[in-house]
C-alpha positions in Angstrom: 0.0 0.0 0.0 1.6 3.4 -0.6 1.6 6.0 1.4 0.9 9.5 0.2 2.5 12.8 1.1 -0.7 14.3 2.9 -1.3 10.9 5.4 2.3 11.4 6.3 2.0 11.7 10.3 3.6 15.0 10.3 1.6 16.7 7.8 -1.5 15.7 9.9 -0.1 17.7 13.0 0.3 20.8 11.1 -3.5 20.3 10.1 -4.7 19.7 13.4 -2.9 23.0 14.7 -4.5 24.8 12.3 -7.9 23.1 12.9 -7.8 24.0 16.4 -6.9 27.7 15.7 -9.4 27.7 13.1 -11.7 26.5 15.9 -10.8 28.8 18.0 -11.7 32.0 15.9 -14.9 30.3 15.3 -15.8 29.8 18.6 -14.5 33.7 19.5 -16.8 34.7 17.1 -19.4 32.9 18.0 -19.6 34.3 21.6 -19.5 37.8 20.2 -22.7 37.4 17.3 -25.9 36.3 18.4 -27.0 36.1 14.6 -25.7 35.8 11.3 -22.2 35.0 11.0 -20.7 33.6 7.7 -16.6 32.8 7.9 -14.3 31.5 5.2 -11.1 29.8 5.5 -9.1 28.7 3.0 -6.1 26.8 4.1 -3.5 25.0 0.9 -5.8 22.1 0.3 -8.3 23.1 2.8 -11.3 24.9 2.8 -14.0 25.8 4.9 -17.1 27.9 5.0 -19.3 28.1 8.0 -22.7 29.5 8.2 -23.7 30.7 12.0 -25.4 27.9 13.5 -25.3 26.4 16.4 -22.8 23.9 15.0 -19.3 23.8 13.6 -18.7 21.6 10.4 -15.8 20.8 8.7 -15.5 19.8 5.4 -12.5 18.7 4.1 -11.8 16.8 0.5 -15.2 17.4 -1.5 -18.7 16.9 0.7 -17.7 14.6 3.3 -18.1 15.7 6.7 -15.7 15.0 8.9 -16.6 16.4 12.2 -19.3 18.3 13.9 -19.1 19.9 17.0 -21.7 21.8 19.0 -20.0 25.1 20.5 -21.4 27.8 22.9 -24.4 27.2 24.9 -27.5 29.2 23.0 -30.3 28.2 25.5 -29.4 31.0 27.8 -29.8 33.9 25.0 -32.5 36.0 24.8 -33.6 38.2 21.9 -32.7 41.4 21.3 -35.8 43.9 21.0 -37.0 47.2 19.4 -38.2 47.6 23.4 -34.9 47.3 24.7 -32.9 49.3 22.3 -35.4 52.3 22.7 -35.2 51.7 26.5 -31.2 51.8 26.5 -31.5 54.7 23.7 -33.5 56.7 26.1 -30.7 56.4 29.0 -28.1 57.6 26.9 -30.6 60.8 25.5 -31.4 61.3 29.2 -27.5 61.6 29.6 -27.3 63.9 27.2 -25.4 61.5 24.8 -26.9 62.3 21.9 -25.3 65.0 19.9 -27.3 65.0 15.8 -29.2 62.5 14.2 -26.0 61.0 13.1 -25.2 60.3 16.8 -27.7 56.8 16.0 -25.5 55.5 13.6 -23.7 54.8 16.8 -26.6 53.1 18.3 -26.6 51.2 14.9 -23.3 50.4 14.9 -23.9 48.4 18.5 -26.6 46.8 17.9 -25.0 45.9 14.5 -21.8 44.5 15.9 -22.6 43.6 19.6 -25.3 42.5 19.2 -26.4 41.0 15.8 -29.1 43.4 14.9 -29.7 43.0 11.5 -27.0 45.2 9.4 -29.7 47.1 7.7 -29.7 51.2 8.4 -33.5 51.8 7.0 -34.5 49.1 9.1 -33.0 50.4 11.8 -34.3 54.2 10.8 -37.9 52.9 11.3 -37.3 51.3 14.1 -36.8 54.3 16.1 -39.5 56.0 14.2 -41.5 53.2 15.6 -40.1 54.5 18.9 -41.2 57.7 18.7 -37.5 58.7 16.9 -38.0 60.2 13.4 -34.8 60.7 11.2 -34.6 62.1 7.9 -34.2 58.8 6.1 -30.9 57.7 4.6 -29.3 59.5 7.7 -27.4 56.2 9.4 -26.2 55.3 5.8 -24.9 59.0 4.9 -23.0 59.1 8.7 -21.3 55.3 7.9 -20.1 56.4 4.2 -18.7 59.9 6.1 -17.4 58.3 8.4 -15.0 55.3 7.5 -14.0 54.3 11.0 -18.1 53.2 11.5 -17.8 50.5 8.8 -15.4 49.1 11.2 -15.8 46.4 14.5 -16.9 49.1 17.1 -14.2 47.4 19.1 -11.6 49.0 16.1 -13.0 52.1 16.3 -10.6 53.9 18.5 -7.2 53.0 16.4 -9.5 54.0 13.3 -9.9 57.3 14.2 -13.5 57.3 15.9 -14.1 61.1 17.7 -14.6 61.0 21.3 -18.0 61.4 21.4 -18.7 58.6 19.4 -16.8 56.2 22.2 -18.3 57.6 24.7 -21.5 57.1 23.5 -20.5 53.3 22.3 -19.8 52.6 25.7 -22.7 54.1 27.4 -25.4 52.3 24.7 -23.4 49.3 25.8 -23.9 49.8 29.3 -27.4 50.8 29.4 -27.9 47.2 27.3 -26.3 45.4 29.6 -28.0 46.9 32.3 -31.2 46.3 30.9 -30.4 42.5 29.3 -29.5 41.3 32.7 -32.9 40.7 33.7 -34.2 39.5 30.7 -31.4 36.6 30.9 -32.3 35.5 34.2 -36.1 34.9 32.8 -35.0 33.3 29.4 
């Protein structure tokens, strides 16, 4: 029987380490989007594409599966809703946070990145019209393209040139979220 090049034992150890850091950024990202994530790897021989679900699978040499693997716990998760971004909204107003219109493409950008709101500004826009919030629409869009830094992870923003008042405000939609998420996950 002949062996080939890619069963050779050290060639699997190099593709295990690099399965296990590829299963590591997956599972990083994982914690971090509640939603849709979509990841491609592409490794040599190796690819991989990975829709968010609750499960990791690997496919490797045409359609075979070779492993699936459950990560993160998702029964403790609760939804995010219009309610509680308008609630956490209203805190940071109430704060005085909220310099323009364009100070809710900041809002947006949260919910976007923290926590998987859909990444859709119009959708967004009538959801705080909903709330009692009325923008001139195409606002949230016209602040992201402006702004280059927004199109960014909010976590980026800082070494991408975000102004101050744009962090602050990040950090204090965050809060108020958190403040206000904490009891919904003890009742989920």
């Amino acid at each position: 029987m002949e062996t080939r090049e890619l069963d050779a034992p050290e060639q699997m150890e190099g593709f295990n380490a690099r399965l296990r850091g590829i299963e590591s950024i997956i599972e990083k990202a994982m914690q971090r989007q509640n939603n849709n994530l979509t990841l491609n790897f592409f490794l040599s021989s190796v690819g991989q594409h990975v829709e968010r679900t609750d499960s990791a699978h690997v496919w490797m040499r045409g359609n075979e599966v070779k492993e699936t693997q459950t990560i993160g716990d998702t029964s403790g998760c609760c939804k995010l809703t219009p309610q509680l971004v308008m609630s956490a909204l209203q805190a940071c107003k109430d704060e005085g946070l909220i310099w323009a219109n364009s100070a809710y493409s900041v809002v947006f950008c949260v919910c976007r990145d923290e926590y998987a709101m859909e990444n859709n500004a119009t959708y967004f826009e009538r959801l705080l019209a909903e709330g009692g919030i009325v923008i001139p629409e195409g606002t949230i869009n016209n602040c992201i393209s402006r702004h280059p830094w927004m199109r960014y992870s909010i976590d980026k923003w800082k070494e991408n040139g975000a102004k101050g008042r744009a962090l602050i405000l990040r950090d204090a939609f965050r809060q108020q979220m958190e403040l206000l998420l904490i009891p919904a996950k003890k009742t989920a």
